[in-house]
C-alpha positions in Angstrom: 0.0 0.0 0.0 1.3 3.5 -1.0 1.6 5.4 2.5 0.5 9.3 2.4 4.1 10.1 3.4 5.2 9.2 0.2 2.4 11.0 -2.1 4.4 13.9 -3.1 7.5 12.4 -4.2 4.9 10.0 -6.4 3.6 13.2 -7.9 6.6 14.7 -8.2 7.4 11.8 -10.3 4.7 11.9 -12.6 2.3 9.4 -11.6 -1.2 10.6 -11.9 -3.3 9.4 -8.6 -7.0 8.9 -8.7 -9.1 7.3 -6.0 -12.3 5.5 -7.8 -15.0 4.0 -4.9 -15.7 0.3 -6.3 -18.8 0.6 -4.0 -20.4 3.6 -5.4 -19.7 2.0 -9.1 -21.2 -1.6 -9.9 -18.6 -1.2 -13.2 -16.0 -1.1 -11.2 -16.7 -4.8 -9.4 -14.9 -6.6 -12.4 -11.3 -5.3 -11.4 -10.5 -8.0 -9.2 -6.5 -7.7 -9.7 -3.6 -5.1 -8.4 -1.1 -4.4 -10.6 1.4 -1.2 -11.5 1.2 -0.5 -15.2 4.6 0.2 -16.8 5.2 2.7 -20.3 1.8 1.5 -21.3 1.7 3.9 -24.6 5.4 3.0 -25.7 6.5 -0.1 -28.1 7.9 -1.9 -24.5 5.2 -1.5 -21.4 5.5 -4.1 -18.6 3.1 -4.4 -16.0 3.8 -5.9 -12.2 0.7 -7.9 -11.2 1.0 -7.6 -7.3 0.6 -10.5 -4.8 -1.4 -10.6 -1.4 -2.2 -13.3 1.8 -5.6 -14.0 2.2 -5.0 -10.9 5.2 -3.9 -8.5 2.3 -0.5 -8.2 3.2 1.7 -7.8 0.0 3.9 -10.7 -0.8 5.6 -9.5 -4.0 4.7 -9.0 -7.6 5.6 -10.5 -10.7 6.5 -8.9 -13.6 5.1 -9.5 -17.6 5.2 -8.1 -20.8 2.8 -10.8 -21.9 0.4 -8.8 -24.7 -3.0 -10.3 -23.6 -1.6 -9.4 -19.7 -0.9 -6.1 -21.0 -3.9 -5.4 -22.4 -6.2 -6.7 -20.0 -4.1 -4.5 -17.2 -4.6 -1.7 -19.8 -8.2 -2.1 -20.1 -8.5 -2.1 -16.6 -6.8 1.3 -16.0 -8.9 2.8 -18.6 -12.0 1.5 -16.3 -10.8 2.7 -13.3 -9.7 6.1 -14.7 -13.4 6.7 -16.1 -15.1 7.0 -12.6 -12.0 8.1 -10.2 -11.3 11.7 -9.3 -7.8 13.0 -8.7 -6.3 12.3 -5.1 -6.4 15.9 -4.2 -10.4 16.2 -4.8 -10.9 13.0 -2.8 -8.9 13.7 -0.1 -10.3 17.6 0.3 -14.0 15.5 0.1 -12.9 13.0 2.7 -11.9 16.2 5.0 -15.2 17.8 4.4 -17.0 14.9 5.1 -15.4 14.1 8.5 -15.6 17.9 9.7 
């Protein structure tokens, strides 16, 4: 899990962070796997599917450039990026709310 410590040097890095609520969106209930999706829109992406314990502590991840892996990681992403909001509007909301 990515601690809040660590957000700005994420962002600083370029990763774009959105936060979509899988119970708020029925779509959503089909992404069933974690991964980290590598230069998706270059000749050579790579994606890390990650690992959990039936507890969901992270074991490890293993690493593919397998096409139909790619693409069902990349079809995913595209899902999840339709119905999130950036990390800053959900975490202002999430203050709001507990005010």
């Amino acid at each position: 899990m990515l601690s809040a410590a660590r957000l700005p040097g994420v962002r600083q890095a370029g990763e774009v962070i959105g936060i979509a609520d899988r119970a708020a969106c029925p779509a959503l209930a089909t992404l069933a796997r974690d991964f980290w999706l590598f230069d998706a829109d270059t000749a050579r992406p790579f994606a890390a599917l990650l690992n959990y314990d039936h507890a969901g502590e992270y074991l490890g991840a293993a690493v593919t450039t397998e096409p139909p892996v790619i693409m069902a990681c990349v079809t995913a992403r595209n899902l999840a990026q339709q119905y999130s909001v950036p990390l800053g509007a959900y975490l202002a909301a999430l203050q709001t709310e507990t005010r």
